[in-house]
Each structure stands twice: as structure tokens, then as C-alpha cells.
Kinemage of the C-alpha trace (Angstrom):
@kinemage 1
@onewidth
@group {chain A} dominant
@subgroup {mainchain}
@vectorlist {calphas} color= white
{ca unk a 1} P 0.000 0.000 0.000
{ca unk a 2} L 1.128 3.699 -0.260
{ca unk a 3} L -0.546 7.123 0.230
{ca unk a 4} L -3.212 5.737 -2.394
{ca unk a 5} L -4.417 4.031 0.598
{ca unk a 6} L -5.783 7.444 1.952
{ca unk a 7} L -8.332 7.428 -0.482
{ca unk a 8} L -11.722 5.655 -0.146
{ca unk a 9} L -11.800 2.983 -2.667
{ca unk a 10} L -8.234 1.935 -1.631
{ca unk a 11} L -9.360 1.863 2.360
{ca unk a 12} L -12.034 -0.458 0.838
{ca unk a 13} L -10.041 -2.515 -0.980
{ca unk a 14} L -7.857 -3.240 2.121
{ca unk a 15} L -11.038 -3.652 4.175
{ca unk a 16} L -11.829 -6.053 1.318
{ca unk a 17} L -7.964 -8.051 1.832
{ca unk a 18} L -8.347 -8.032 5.581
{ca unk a 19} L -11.884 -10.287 5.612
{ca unk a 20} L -10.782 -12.628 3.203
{ca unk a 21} L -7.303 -13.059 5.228
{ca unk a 22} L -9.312 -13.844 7.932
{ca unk a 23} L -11.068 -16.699 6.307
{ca unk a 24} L -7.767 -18.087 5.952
{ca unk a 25} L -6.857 -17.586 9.124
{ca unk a 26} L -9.683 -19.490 10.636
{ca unk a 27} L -9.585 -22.306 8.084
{ca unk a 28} L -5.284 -22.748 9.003
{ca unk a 29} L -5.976 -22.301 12.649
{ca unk a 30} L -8.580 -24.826 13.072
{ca unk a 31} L -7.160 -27.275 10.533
{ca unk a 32} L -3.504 -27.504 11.775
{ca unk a 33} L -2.179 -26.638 8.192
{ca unk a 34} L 0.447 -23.768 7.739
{ca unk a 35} L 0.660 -21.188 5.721
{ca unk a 36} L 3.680 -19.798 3.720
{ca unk a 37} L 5.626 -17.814 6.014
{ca unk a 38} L 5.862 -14.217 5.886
{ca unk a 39} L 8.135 -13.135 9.207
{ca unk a 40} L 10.912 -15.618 10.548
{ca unk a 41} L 13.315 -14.642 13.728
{ca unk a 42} L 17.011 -16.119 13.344
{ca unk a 43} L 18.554 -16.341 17.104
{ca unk a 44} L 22.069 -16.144 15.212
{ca unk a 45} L 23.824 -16.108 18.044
{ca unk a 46} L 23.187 -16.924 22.208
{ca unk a 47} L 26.382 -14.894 22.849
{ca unk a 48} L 26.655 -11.442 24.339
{ca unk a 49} L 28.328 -9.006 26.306
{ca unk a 50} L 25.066 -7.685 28.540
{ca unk a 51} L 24.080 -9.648 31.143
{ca unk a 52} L 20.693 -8.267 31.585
{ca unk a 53} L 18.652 -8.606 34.610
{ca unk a 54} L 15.428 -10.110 32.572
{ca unk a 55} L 16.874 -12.771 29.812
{ca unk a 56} L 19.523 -15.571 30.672
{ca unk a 57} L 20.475 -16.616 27.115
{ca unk a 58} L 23.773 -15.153 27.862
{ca unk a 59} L 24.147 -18.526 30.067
{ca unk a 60} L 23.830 -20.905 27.637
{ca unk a 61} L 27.325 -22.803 27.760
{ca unk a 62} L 29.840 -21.225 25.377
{ca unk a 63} L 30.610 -24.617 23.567
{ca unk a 64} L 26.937 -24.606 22.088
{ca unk a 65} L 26.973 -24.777 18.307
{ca unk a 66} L 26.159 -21.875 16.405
{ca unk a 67} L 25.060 -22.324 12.889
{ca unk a 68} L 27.334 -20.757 10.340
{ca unk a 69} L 26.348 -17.729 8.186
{ca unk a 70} L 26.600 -20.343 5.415
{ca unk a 71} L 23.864 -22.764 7.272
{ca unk a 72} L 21.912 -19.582 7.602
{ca unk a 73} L 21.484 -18.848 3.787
{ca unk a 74} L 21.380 -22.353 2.672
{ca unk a 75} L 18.196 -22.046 4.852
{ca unk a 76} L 16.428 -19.023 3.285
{ca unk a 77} L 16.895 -20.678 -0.089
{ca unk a 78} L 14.495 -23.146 0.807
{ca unk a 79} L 10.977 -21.996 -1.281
{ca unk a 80} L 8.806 -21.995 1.396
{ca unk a 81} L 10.225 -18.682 2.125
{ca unk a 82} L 9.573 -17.506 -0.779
{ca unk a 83} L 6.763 -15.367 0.298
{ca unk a 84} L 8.987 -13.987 3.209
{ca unk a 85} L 8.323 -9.968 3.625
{ca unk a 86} L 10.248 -9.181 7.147
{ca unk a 87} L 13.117 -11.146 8.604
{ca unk a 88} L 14.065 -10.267 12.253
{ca unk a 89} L 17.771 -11.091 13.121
{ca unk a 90} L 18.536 -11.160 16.734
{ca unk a 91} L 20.794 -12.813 19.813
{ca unk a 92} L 22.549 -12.469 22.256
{ca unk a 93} L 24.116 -9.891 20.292
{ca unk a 94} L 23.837 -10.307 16.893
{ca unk a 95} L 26.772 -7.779 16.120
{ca unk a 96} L 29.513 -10.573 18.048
{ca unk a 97} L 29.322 -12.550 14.331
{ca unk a 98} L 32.168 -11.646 12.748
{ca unk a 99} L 30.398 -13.010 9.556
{ca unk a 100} L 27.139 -10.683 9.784
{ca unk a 101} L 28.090 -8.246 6.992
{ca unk a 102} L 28.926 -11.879 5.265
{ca unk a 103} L 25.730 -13.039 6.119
{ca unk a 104} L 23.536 -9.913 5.531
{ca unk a 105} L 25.039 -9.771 2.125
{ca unk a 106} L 24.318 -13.341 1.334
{ca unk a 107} L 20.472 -12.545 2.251
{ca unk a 108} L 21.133 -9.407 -0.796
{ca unk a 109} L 21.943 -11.766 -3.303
{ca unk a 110} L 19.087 -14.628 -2.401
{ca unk a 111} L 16.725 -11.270 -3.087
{ca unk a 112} L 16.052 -12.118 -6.345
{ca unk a 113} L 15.682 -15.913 -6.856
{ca unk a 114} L 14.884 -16.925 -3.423
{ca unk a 115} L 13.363 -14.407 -1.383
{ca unk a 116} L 11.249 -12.017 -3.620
{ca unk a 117} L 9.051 -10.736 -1.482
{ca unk a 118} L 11.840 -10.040 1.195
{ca unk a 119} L 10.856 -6.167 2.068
{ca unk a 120} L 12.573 -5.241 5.361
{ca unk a 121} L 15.675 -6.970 7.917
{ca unk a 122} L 15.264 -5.886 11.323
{ca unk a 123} L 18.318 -6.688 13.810
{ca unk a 124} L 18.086 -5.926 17.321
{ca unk a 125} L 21.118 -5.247 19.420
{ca unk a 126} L 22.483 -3.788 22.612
{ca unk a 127} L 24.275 -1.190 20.642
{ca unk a 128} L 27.272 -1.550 22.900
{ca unk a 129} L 29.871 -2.233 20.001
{ca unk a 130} L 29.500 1.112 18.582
{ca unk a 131} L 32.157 1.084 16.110
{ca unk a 132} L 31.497 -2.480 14.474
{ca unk a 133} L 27.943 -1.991 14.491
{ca unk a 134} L 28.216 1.843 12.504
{ca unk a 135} L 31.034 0.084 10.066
{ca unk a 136} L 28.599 -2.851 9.395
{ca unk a 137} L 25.728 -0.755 8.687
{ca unk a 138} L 27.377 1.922 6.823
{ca unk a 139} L 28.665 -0.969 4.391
{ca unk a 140} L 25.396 -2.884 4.266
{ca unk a 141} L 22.933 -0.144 3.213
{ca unk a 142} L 24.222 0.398 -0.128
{ca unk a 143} L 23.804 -2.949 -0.936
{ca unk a 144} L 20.389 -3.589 0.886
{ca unk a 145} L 18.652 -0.207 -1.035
{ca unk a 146} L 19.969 -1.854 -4.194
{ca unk a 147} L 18.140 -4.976 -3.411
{ca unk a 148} L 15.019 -3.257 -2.416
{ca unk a 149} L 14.918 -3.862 1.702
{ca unk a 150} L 14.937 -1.699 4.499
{ca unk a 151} L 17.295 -2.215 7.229
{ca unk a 152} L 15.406 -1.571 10.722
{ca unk a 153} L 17.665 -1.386 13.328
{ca unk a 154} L 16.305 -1.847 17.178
{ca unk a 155} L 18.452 -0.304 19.967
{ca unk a 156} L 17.137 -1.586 23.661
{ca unk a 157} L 17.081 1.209 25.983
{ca unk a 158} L 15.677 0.099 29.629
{ca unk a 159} L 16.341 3.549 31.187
{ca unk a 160} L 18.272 7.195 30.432
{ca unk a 161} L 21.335 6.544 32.096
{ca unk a 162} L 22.395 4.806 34.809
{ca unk a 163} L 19.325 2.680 35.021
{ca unk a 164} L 20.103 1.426 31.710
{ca unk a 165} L 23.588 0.305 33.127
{ca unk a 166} L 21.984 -1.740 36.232
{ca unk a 167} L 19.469 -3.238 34.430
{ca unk a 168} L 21.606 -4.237 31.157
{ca unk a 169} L 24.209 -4.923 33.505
{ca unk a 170} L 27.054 -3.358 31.863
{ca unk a 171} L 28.949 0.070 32.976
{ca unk a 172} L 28.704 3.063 30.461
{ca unk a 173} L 26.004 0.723 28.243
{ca unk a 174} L 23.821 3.737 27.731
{ca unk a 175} L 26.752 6.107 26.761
{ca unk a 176} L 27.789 3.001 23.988
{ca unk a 177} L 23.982 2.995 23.368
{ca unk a 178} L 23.407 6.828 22.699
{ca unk a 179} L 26.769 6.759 20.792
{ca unk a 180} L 25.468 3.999 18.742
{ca unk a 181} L 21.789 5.610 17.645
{ca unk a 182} L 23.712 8.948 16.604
{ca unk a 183} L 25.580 7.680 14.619
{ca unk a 184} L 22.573 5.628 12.929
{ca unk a 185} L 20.510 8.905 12.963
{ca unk a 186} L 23.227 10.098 11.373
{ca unk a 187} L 23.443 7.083 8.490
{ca unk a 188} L 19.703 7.838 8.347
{ca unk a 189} L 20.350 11.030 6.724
{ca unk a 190} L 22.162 9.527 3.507
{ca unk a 191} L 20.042 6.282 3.463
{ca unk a 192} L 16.631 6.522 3.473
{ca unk a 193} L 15.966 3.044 4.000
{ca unk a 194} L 17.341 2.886 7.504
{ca unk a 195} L 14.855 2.623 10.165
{ca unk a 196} L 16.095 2.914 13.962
{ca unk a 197} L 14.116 2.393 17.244
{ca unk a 198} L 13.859 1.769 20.420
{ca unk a 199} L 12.998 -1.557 22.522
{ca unk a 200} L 12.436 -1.243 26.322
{ca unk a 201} L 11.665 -4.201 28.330
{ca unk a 202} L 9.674 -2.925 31.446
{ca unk a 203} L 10.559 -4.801 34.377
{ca unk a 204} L 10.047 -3.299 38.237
{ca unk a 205} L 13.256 -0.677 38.144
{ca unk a 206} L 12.570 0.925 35.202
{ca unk a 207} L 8.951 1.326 35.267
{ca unk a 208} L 9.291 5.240 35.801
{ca unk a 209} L 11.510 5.743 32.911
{ca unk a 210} L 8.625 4.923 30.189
{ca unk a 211} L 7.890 8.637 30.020
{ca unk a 212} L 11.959 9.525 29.951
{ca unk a 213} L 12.386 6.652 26.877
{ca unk a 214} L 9.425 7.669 25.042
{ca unk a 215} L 10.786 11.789 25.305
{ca unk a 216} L 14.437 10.276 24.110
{ca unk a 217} L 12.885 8.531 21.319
{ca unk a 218} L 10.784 11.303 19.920
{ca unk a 219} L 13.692 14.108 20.436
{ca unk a 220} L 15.509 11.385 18.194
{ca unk a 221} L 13.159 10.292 15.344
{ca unk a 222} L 12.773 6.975 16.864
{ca unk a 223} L 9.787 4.514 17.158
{ca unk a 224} L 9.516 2.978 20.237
{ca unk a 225} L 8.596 -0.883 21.515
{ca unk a 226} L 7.777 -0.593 24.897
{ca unk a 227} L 6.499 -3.643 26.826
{ca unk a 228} L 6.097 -5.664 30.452
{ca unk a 229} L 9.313 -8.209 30.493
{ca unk a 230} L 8.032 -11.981 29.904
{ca unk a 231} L 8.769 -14.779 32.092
{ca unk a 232} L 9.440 -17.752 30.026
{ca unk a 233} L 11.105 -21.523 30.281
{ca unk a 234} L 11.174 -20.925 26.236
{ca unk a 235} L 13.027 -17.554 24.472
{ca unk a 236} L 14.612 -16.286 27.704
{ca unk a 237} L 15.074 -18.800 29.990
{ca unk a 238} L 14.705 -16.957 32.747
{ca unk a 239} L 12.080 -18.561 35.184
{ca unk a 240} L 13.971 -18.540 37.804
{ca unk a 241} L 13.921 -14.232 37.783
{ca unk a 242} L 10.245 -14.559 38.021
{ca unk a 243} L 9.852 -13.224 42.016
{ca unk a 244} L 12.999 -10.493 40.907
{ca unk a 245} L 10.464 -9.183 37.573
{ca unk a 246} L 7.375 -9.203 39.552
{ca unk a 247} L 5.634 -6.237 39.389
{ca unk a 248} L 3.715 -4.596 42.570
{ca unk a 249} L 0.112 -3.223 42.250
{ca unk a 250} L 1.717 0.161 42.364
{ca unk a 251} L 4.200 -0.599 39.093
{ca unk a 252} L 1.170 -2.105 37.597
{ca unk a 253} L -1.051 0.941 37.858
{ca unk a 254} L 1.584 3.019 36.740
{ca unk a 255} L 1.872 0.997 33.374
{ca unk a 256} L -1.523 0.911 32.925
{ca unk a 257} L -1.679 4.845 33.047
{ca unk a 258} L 1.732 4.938 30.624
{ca unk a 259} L -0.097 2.910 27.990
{ca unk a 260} L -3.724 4.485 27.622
{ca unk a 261} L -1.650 7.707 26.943
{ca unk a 262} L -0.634 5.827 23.427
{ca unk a 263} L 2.754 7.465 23.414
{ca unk a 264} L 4.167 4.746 22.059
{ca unk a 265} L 2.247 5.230 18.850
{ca unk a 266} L 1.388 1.184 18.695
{ca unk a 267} L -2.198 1.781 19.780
{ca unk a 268} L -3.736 -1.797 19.436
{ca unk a 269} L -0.649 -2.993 21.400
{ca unk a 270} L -1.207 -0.299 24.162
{ca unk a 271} L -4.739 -1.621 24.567
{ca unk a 272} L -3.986 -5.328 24.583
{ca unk a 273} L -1.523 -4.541 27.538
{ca unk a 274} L -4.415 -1.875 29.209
{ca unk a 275} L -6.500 -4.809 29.408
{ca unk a 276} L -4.207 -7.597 30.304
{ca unk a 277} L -2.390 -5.665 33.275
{ca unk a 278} L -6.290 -4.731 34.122
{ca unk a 279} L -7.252 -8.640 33.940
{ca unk a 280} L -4.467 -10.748 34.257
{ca unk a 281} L -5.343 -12.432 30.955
{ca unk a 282} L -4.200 -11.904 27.513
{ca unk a 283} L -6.791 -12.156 24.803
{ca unk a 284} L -5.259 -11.681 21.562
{ca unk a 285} L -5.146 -13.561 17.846
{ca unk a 286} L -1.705 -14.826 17.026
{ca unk a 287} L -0.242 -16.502 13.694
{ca unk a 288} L 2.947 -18.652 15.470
{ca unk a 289} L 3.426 -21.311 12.928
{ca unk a 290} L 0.591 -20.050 10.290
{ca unk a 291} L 2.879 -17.328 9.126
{ca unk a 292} L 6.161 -16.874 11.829
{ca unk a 293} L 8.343 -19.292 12.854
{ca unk a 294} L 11.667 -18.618 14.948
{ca unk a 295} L 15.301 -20.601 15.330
{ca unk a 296} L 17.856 -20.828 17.826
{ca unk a 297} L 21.322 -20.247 17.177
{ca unk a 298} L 21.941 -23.823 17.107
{ca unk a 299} L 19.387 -24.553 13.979
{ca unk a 300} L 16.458 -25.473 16.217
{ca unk a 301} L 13.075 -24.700 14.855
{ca unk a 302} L 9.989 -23.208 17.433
{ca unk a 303} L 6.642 -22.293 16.145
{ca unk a 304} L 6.684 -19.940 18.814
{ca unk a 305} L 9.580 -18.515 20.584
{ca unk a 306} L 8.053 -18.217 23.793
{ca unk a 307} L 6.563 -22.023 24.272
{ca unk a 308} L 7.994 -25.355 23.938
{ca unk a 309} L 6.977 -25.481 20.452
{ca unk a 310} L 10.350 -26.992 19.376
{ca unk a 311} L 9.634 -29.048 16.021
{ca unk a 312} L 13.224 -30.160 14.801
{ca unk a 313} L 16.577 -29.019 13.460
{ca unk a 314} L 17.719 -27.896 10.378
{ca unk a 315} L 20.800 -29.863 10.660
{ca unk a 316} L 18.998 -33.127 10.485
{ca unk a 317} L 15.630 -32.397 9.135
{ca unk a 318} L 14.486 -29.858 5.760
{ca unk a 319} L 12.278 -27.027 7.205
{ca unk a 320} L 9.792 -27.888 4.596
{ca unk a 321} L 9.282 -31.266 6.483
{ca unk a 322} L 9.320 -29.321 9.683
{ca unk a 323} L 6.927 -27.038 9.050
{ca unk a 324} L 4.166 -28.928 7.647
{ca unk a 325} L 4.715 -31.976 10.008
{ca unk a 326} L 2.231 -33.732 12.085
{ca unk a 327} L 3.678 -32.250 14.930
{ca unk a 328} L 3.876 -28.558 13.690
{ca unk a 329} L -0.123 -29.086 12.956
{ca unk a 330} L -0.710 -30.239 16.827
{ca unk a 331} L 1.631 -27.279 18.087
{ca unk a 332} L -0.675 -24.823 15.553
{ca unk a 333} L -4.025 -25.997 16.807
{ca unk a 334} L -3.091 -25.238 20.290
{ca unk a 335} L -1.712 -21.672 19.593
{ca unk a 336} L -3.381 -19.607 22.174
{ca unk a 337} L -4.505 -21.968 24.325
{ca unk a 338} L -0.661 -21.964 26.048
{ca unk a 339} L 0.050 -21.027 29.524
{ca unk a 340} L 2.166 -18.370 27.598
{ca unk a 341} L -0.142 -17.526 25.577
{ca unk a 342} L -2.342 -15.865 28.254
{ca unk a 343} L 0.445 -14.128 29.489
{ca unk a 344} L 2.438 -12.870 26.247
{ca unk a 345} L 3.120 -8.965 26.126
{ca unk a 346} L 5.438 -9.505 22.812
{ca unk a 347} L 5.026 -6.865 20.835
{ca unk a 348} L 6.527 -8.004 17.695
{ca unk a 349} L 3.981 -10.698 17.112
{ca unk a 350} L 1.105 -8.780 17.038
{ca unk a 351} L 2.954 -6.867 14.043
{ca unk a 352} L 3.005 -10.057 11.802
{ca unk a 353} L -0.519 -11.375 13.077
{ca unk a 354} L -3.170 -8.155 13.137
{ca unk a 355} L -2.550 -8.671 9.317
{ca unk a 356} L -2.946 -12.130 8.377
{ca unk a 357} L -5.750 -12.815 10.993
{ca unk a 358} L -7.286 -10.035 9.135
{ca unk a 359} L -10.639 -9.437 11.223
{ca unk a 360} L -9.379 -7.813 14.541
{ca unk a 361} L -7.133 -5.514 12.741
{ca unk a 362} L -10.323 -4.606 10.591
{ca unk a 363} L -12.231 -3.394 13.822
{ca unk a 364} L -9.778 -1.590 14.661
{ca unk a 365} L -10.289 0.569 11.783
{ca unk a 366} L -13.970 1.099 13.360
{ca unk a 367} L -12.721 2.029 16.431
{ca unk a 368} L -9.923 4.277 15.999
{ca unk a 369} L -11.220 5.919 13.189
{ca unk a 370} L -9.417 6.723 9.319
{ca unk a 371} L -6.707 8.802 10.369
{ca unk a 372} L -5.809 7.391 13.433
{ca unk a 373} L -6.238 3.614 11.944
{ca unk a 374} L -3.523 4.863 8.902
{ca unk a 375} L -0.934 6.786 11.038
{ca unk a 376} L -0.753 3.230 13.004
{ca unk a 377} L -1.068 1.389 10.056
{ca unk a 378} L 2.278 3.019 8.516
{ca unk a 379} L 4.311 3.929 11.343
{ca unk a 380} L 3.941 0.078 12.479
{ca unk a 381} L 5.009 -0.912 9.332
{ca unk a 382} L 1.682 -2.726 8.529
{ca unk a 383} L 1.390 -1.576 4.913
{ca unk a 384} L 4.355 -4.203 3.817
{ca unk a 385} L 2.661 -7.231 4.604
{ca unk a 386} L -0.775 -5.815 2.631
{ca unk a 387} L 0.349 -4.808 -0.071
């Protein structure tokens, strides 16, 4: 979609895509049976230099295999990505592979025979390495505008400051961190398909810097992804912080009060999290394993990053096999029925599922209105996987 969109028969015609999707949505939810994927996470590595308060990947054992960038692309030649629109790289810290420009450059040339559809990268870091993270993106942009794809880069800021540093773990991480999104903003200038933001994970000490991140971010030109840490046994491993990242009724009330001011700018998100921090409960659609799938940085495949949705490896089984297997259909039929389910703030997933379940994200049209409905649509990035 484009600015055409702001024009009647065009809102129509969307309306039009979005009840039809969610035909589709039904039929693959109920059934078991998978769609083509349109978002995939690579975990590319478990290493990094943070040891953040919230997420113990950084303890997986150091002698765990990490695929190879070359494992990586073999993978995304595979044609059932060949509808593939976003690709999310992420860690640890993805910027510790000395083989990312390698790899990112790989994805460039797979572009036009194996990922067509391929519109955006988004790689979330730390933003601690400053100088290898400015070198690698100053090289890969060229190349990536050539091909067609934006490069979205995601800086996580907890805090302004010190609280950045306790939480992340890591002395002078915000100063790296600042350092690292100026010179991006700065990149941003020459390369207009360079996208930077911000991702905060609330957890109890930083719940009174939403307001502080959310100023930072718009003095900056940056989107923001702002959401309650989650407690998992699957992506973070880190049940065993759950009493540490409970939050009191206080901290609760105060995010509630944060997120019906829709500062953040993800307004559907916002009220998800208004509700669930209200009722306990989360009540949303999601599309793990219709249209997303994730891997770990040692090849193994989860429908869902944040249940035990594991489904195989790539090292010993194709993905096509994976992904449509008997077991992949049992995992899909019980999406949202999880423990985690009823408890996932994740952002992210929303983004690839309003979409492709098609009806919610229709009534949200209704209830936000036209303009509103369109400045989310775009600033969320929405329009890519509609178009």
C-alpha cells in the first residue's frame, strides 16, 4: 500500500484483503495446516556481552553450536520462504558474528531468486559495540537499497542513564547505546531506507523511565517498543527471575496509566496490555506457525519462541518437512490456548498477526477511526505485509 491508501476505494479494498485473510486464518488455525511464512526470527547467536537482569540466554554454555552464516542462507533458499516480507535477526548480540556483513550480504543476493518478497531486515542489538555496528551498517545499506529492503535497526534502551547500566548490567552501556543511535541517525540522513528504534523491556526498576524513553525517542526520530518483560522456560530462559520481575500493584497501575496515553504510537498494542495488566489475561489472535516461525542459534526450529513449540533441526531435518509436520499441525491448533499464551506482552507478534488474521485488525479501523487507523497502520510498518 502507499498514500493511495488514503483514499476511499483503496481503504475499501484493504477492508476487502483483511476479511478474506481472515477466512484463511480461521480455516489454518482450526485445521492444523500452515501457511507460507511471511516473518521468521534467526537467534544467530546466544552470545553477548550484557548480562541483563530479565533474559539468561547469555548462560547458555559457550561450547553450544552456532550455525554458520553459510547454514543460515542455505536455509532461506528453501521456497517456502519464498513469500517472506520481514526477517528479524537477533541474539545475544547479533553484532559478536564476525560473519554478519557476510551473512547480511548473502540474504542481498538470495533477493532475487529466493526471497522475492523479502521487504525489510530488522536486527536488534544492545548497541554496545559502537564502532562495528556503525562500520557494518554503513557498508550494508548500499547494498540492501539496491536490493530493495529496508534495514530496521532496534536499539534496547531500559532507562536514560544509569538505570540502563543496572538493568543491562554493563557500565557506560547507555553512553555506547546513545553513541550507537547517533551515529545511525546520522546514516539515516544519507540512506533513506534505515529505520532505527527503540525496545524497552519494562521490568520493576525501570517502570518510571517509560515517560523519559518515550521523550528520548521522539527528540531522536525513533519509534519505540515498549512492553512488560516476559517470564518464560522458552526464548529467555529466565524462570527462575520470576519473584525479581514481579511487578507490585503500584508498578502495575503506573503501566496501565503509561499505555492508555498511546505514546508509544502502537495503539492496538497499548490496549492489549491496558486490558491484560487490568485482567491478568491476555486475549489476543496470534499466527505462530501459520505465518512466523523462529530458530535458535543452534538450527532449532519453534513455532513460537516463547513455548515449547520446538519441532526439529535444520541440521537433520528440511524445514519444509518441519513445518508442515504432524507435529507442527498439533503445536498450531493449540496456539493460544498456552500457559504463555495468556500471558504474552510480545510486541513483535502482534505486528506479523493483526494482518494475516485479518478481522481484529479490521475493527480496529472502526474504532480508531481513518486517520488514526492509517498513522498506526504506517508507522507500524503494517502496509508491507498488505500490499
Amino acid at each position: 500500500m502507499s498514500g493511495a491508501i488514503l483514499e476511499t476505494p483503496a481503504l475499501w479494498k484493504l477492508a476487502g484483503r483483511l476479511i478474506s485473510n481472515g477466512f484463511w486464518y480461521q480455516f489454518h488455525h482450526v485445521s492444523g495446516k500452515p501457511g507460507k511464512p511471511q516473518a521468521l526470527s534467526l537467534e544467530i547467536t546466544h552470545r553477548c556481552i550484557a548480562r541483563c537482569i530479565m533474559c539468561n540466554i547469555w548462560k547458555i554454555p559457550p561450547q553450544t553450536p552456532e550455525l554458520a552464516a553459510s547454514d543460515w542462507l542455505a536455509l532461506l533458499s528453501s521456497n517456502l520462504f519464498s513469500s517472506l516480507i520481514e526477517l528479524d535477526i537477533t541474539g545475544g548480540e547479533p553484532f559478536l558474528r564476525k560473519d554478519l556483513l557476510d551473512l547480511l550480504q548473502g540474504i542481498c543476493a538470495h533477493k532475487r531468486n529466493h526471497l522475492p518478497a523479502l521487504r525489510s531486515i530488522a536486527i536488534t542489538t544492545n548497541g554496545f559495540l559502537t564502532r562495528p555496528i556503525l562500520d557494518c551498517i554503513r557498508a550494508i545499506l548500499p547494498v540492501l537499497h539496491h536490493a530493495g529492503i529496508d534495514l530496521v535497526m532496534v536499539c534496547a534502551m531500559d532507562g536514560i542513564g544509569p538505570i540502563h547500566d543496572a538493568i543491562r548490567n554493563f557500565s557506560g552501556g547507555w553512553i555506547r547505546c546513545d553513541a550507537t543511535i547517533q551515529g545511525l541517525n546520522r546514516l539515516r540522513e544519507e540512506h533513506p531506507n534505515l529505520i532505527v528504534g527503540l525496545k524497552t523491556t519494562v521490568v520493576p526498576f525501570n517502570v518510571d523511565q517509560m515517560e523519559a524513553i518515550t521523550s528520548y525517542a521522539g527528540d531522536n526520530g525513533l519509534f519505540t517498543i515498549i512492553s512488560p518483560c516476559i517470564v518464560t522456560p522458552g526464548r529467555y530462559l529466565n524462570v527462575d527471575r520470576a519473584a525479581d520481575l514481579a511487578f507490585t500493584p503500584v508498578q502495575t497501575q503506573k503501566m496501565k496509566t503509561f499505555f492508555m496515553t498511546g505514546a508509544t504510537r502502537w495503539t492496538v498494542h497499548d490496549r492489549y496490555l491496558t486490558r491484560f495488566l487490568s485482567t491478568g489475561v491476555m486475549k489476543k489472535p496470534c499466527s505462530c506457525g501459520l505465518n512466523y516461525l523462529f530458530f535458535r542459534s543452534n538450527g532449532d526450529l519453534y513455532l513460537c519462541p516463547l513455548i515449547d513449540g520446538y519441532v526439529g533441526n535444520i541440521q537433520r531435518d528440511a524445514v519444509e518437512t518441519m513445518w508442515r509436520s504432524p507435529l507442527a499441525g498439533r503445536i498450531r491448533r493449540k496456539i493460544g490456548q498456552y500457559q504463555a499464551c495468556r500471558s504474552c506482552t510480545e510486541p513483535g507478534l502482534e505486528r506479523y498477526t493483526l494482518p494475516y488474521e485479518g478481522w481484529t485488525y479490521l475493527t480496529q479501523l472502526f474504532k480508531l477511526g481513518k486517520r488514526e487507523f492509517l498513522q498506526m497502520h504506517f508507522h507500524m510498518g503494517m502496509d508491507k505485509y498488505l500490499t
